[in-house]
C-alpha positions, 0 to 999 in steps of 0.5 A, spaced: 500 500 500 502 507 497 502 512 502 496 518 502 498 523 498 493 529 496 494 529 488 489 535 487 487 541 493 484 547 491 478 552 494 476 547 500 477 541 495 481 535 497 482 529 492 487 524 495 490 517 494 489 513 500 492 507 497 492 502 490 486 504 487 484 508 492 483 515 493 478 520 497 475 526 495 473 531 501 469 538 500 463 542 504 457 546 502 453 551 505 448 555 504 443 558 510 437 559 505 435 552 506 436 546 510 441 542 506 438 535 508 432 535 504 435 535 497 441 530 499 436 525 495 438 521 487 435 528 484 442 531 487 444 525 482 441 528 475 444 535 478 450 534 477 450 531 471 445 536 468 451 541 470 457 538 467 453 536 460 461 538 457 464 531 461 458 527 460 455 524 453 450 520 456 446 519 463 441 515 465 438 513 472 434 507 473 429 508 481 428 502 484 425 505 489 427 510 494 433 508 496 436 504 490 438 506 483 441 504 477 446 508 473 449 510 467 454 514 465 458 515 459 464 520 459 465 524 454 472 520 449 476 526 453 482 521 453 482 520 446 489 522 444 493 520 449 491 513 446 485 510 452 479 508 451 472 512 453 470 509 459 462 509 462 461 507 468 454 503 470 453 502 478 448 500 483 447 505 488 443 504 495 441 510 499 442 509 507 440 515 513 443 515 520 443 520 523 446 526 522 448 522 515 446 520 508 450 515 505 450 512 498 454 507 497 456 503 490 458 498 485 459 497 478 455 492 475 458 487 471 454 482 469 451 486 463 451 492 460 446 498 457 445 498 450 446 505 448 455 503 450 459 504 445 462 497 443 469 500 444 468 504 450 470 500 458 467 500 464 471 504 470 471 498 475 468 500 481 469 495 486 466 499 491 464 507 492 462 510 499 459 518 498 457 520 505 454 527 507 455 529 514 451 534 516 454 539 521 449 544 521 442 544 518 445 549 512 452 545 512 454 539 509 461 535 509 462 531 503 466 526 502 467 520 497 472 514 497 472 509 491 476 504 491 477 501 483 478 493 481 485 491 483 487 490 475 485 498 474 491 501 471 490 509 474 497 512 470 499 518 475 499 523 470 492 521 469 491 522 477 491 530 477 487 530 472 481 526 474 483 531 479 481 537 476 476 533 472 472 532 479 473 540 482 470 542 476 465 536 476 464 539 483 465 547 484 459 547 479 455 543 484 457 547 490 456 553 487 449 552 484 447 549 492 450 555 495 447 560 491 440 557 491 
């Protein structure tokens, strides 16, 4: 197992490799004009897509009932001319509430692929994710996800800073429109 380095910190947002194939992403949100609790659900989910159509191709998010989904997400080829393949990712989601938490946590489902893939495109292998918000205040949370990718994924380290940046971007977005509704 490597040491925890920070590959990517800017503006209250850390991305860190925790080990192999692990890393951790830590950010807060804040806004006193509403109670942050309530729009933690699957809907922030479509949110964040909607907000980065220049990262995803395509999305889809299937409701099983409250507290399960189904998704499907196709990044946009941004790798393409360093020669790595478009990747997607199709993960099972369960949504569980503690106390002063909500978490998701998922993994990729591998048995079977949407229709809409592209025949050359590959599944990012998520072994298992865990999102957590935790509610400091009820106009404040602290966001923090820990994915953990199959042991065969090969994350090359130029590619790591940039996965860093991809998700400040992806995340600034949706900080930025939470904090200034």
């Amino acid at each position: 197992m490597t040491e925890s380095s920070v590959l990517y910190s800017k503006e209250g947002f850390i991305f860190t490799k925790i080990g192999n194939n692990n890393y951790s992403l830590l950010f807060d949100i804040e806004n006193d004009k509403i109670i942050i609790q309530k729009i933690i659900d699957f809907n922030l989910l479509k949110l964040i897509y909607q907000l980065n159509s220049d990262i995803y191709e395509e999305t889809n998010i299937e409701i099983i009932n409250e507290n399960e989904v189904i998704l499907y997400l196709l990044m946009k080829h941004l790798f393409e001319d360093l020669g790595l393949p478009q990747r997607f990712s199709y993960i099972h989601v369960k949504k569980f509430i503690e106390n002063d938490k909500i978490s998701f946590i998922s993994h990729s489902i591998r048995n079977n692929k949407p229709k809409s893939v592209p025949i050359d495109s590959k599944l990012l292998p998520i072994k298992k994710m865990i999102c957590e918000c935790l509610i400091i205040t009820p106009h404040k949370i602290q966001f923090s996800c820990n994915v953990t990718f199959d042991d065969d994924m090969n994350v090359p380290p130029f590619a790591e800073k940039i996965v860093g940046l991809i998700l400040f971007k992806i995340f600034k977005r949706v900080k930025q429109f939470i904090e200034n509704i």
